[in-house]
C-alpha positions as CSV (number, residue, x, y, z in Angstrom):
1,X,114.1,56.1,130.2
2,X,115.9,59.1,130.7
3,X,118.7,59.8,133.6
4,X,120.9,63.5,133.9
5,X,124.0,62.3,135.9
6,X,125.5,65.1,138.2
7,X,129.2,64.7,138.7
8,X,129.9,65.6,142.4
9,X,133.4,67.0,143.5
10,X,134.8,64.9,145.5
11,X,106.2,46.3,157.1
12,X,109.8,45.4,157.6
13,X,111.1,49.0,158.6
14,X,108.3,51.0,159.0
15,X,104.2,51.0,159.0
16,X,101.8,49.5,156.8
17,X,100.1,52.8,155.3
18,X,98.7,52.7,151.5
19,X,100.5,53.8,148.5
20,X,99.3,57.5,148.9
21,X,100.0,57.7,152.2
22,X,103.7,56.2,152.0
23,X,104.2,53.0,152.8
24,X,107.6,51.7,153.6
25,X,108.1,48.5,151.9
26,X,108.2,49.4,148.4
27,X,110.7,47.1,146.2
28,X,112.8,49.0,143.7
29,X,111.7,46.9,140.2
30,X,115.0,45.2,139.2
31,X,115.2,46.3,136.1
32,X,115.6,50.0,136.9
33,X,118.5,48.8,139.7
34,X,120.6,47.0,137.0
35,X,120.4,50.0,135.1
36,X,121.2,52.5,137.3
37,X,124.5,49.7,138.5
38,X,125.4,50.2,134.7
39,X,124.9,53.7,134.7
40,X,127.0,54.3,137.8
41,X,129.7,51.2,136.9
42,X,128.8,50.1,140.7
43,X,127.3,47.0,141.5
44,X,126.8,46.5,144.9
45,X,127.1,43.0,147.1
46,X,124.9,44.2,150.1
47,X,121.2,45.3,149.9
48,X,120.6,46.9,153.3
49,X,117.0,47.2,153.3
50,X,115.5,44.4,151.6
51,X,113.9,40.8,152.1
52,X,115.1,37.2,151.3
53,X,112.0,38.1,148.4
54,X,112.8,41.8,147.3
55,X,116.5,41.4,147.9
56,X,119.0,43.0,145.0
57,X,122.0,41.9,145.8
58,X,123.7,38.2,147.4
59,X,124.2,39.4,151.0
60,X,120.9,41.6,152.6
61,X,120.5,42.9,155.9
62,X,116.5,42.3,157.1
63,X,116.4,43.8,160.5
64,X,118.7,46.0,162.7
65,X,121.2,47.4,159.7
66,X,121.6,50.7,160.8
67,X,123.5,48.6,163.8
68,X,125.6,46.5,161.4
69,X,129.1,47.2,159.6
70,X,128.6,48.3,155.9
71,X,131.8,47.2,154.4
72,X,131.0,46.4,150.8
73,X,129.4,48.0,147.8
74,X,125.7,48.5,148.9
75,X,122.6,49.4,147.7
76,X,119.7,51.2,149.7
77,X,116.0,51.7,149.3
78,X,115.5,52.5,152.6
79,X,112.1,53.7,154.7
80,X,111.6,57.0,153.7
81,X,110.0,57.2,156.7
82,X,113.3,57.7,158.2
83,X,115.5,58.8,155.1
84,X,117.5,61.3,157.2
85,X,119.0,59.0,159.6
86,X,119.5,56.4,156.9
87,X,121.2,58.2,154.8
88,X,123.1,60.0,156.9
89,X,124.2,56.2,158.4
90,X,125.1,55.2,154.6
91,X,127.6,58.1,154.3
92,X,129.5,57.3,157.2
93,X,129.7,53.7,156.5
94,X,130.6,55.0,153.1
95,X,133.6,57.0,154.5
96,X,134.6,54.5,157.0
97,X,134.8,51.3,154.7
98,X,135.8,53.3,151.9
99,X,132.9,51.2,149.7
100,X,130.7,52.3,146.9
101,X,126.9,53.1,148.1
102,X,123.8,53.9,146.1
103,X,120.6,54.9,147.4
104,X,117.0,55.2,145.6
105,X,115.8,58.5,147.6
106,X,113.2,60.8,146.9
107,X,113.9,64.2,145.9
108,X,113.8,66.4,149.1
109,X,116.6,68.4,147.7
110,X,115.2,71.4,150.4
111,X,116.5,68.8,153.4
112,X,119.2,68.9,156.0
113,X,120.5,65.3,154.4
114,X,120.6,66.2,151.3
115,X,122.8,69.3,151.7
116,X,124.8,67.5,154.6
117,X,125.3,64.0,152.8
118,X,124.7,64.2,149.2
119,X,125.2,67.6,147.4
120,X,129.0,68.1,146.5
121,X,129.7,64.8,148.0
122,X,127.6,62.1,145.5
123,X,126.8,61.7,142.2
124,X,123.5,61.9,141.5
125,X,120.9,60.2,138.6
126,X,117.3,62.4,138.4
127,X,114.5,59.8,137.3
128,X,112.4,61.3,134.3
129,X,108.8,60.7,135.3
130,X,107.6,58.7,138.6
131,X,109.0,55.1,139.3
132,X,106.5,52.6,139.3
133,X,107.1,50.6,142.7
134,X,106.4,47.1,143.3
135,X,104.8,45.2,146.3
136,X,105.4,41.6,146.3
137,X,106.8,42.1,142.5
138,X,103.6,43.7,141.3
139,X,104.0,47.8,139.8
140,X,101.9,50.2,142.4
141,X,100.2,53.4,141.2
142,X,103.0,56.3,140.5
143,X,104.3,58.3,143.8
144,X,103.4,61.4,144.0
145,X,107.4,62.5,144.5
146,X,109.8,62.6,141.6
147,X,112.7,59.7,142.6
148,X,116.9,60.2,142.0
149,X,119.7,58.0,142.5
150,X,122.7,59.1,144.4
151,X,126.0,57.3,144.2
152,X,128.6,57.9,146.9
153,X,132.0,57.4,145.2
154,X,134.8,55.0,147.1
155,X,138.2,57.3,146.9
156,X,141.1,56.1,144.8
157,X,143.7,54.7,146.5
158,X,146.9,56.4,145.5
């Protein structure tokens, strides 16, 4: 398992498609979250996209959390259905609760979101290879996209 960190400046939620297709409920396997928590020194108290089975962290949100307050450390493995407006949500709640946030995205890095929310604003964590999704706990076939980790940093209070 190989990550290149990049230092910045600074269903449920969707349809049921198959795998190929992109389906929207795919679990991050919890092994790879832990690591990338390590990796980044966050660990999040709030999964916002999750269920009371696929759930990361103590507290989750299940429905509605692009309507809810974001004030703690969060993690986010959100429909990329709808990535923009997800993370584009999660960066603003970042700013406004000064809190830690890390995402599971894929790499789109030719997007509006990605130049708006994440370059020069996150740190990012490339994924060598394709992650190996689970449904119910059980690995799916390899996405066809390559996957990174972006950490938005809370500011030091001075």
């Amino acid at each position: 398992l190989i990550f290149m960190i990049i230092m910045a400046n600074f269903s449920l939620f969707g349809k049921n498609k198959t795998f190929r297709e992109g389906n929207d409920n795919y679990e991050t396997p919890f092994w790879l979250y832990e690591k990338i928590c390590q990796d980044f020194n966050v660990y999040p108290q709030l999964d916002v996209c999750a269920t009371k089975e696929n759930k990361k962290c103590k507290e989750y949100f299940d429905h509605d959390a692009l309507n809810q307050e974001w004030d703690k450390d969060f993690f986010m493995n959100c429909p990329y259905s709808q990535t923009n407006k997800w993370v584009k949500y999660a960066y603003f709640q970042h700013i406004k609760h000064n809190v830690n946030g890390i995402a599971i995205l894929n790499v789109s890095t030719d997007t509006s979101y990605w130049h708006d929310y994440i370059f020069d604003k996150a740190s990012i964590a490339y994924y060598k290879g394709r992650i190996k999704f689970e449904l119910n706990g059980i690995p799916q076939k390899n996405p066809r996209y390559a996957s990174a980790f972006i950490c938005w940093h809370k500011r030091e209070r001075k």
